[in-house]
C-alpha positions in Angstrom: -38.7 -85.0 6.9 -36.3 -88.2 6.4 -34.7 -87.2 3.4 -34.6 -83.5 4.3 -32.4 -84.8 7.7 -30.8 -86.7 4.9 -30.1 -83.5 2.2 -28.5 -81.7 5.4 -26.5 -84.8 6.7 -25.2 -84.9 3.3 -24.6 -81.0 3.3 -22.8 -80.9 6.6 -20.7 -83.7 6.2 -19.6 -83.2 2.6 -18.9 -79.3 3.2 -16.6 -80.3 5.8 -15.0 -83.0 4.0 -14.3 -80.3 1.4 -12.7 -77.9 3.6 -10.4 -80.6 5.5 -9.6 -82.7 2.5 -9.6 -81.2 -0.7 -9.3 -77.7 -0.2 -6.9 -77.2 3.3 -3.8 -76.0 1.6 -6.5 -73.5 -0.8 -6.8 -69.8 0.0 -10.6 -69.2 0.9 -12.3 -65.7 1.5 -13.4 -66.9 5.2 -10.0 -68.3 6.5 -9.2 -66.5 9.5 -7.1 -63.7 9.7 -4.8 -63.4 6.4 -4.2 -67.0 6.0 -4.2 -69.0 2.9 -4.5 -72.2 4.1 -5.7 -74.3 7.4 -2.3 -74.4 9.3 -1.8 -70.6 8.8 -5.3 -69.9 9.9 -4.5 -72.1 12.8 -1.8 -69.9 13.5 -3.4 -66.8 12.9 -5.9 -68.1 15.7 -2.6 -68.5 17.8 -3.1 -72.7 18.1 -0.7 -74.9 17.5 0.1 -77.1 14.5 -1.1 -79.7 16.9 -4.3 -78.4 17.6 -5.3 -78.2 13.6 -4.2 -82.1 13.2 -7.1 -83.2 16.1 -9.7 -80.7 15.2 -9.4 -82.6 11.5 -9.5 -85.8 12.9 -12.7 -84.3 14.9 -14.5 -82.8 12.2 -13.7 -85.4 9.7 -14.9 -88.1 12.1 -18.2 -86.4 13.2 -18.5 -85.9 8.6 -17.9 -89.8 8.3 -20.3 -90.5 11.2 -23.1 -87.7 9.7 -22.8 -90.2 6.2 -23.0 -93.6 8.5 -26.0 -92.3 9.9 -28.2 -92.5 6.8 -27.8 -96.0 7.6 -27.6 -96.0 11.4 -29.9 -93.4 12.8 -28.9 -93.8 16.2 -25.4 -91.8 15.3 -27.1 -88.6 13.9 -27.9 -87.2 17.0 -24.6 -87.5 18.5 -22.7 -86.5 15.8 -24.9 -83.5 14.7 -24.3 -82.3 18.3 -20.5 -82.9 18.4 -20.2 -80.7 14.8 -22.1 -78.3 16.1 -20.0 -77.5 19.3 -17.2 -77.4 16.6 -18.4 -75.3 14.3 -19.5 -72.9 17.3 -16.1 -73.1 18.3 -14.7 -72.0 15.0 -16.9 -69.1 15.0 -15.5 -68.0 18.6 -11.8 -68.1 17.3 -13.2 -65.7 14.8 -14.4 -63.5 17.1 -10.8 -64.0 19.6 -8.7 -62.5 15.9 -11.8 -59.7 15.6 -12.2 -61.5 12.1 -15.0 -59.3 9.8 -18.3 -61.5 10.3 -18.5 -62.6 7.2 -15.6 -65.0 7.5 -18.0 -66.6 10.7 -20.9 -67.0 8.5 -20.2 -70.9 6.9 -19.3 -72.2 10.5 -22.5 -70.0 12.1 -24.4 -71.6 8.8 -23.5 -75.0 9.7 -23.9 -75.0 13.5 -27.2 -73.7 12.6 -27.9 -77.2 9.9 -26.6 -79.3 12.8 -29.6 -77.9 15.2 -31.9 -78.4 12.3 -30.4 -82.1 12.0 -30.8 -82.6 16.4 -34.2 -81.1 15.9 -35.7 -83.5 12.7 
């Protein structure tokens, strides 16, 4: 069960590091609304540019910590929960633009790994 906590930490955490720091100015099928990139799909969602800059900082902290925690159990927990609550939170700004489900399922899929992380 170690190493499949492991797999998923990895999963989670690299996934996200993708989307926030390698691919956030890349179009992407599950951007909300018509955006091509994070700050229009910010917009679309009607945030400001502000909001997008702490919601990285969030979700690439809670990545970082997910990778730490191979090493430090203790963070796991925490930081599963925290990128869960985000990733719920993505899909509910999906929901607020009346976004086609699809674009919800990677953030549903990941909130989803982060409860299977809490629960091993």
């Amino acid at each position: 069960m170690v190493y499949l906590r492991i797999a998923l930490q990895l999963f989670v955490a690299l996934g996200v590091l993708n989307v926030w720091l390698l691919r956030a100015d890349k179009p992407s099928p599950y951007r909300g609304g018509n955006a091509r990139d994070l700050r229009g799909e910010f917009s679309a969602y009607g945030l400001p540019p502000a909001m997008m800059y702490l919601v990285g900082a969030i979700k690439i902290l809670l990545a970082l910590t997910l990778i730490v925690g191979i090493w430090f159990q203790l963070l796991v927990r925490p930081a599963a929960i925290g990128m869960g609550f985000m990733m719920l939170g993505a899909v509910a700004m999906h929901f607020k633009i009346a976004d086609p489900l699809k674009k919800s399922i990677p953030a549903a899929g990941v909130a989803i790994l982060c409860l299977v992380i809490v629960l091993l």
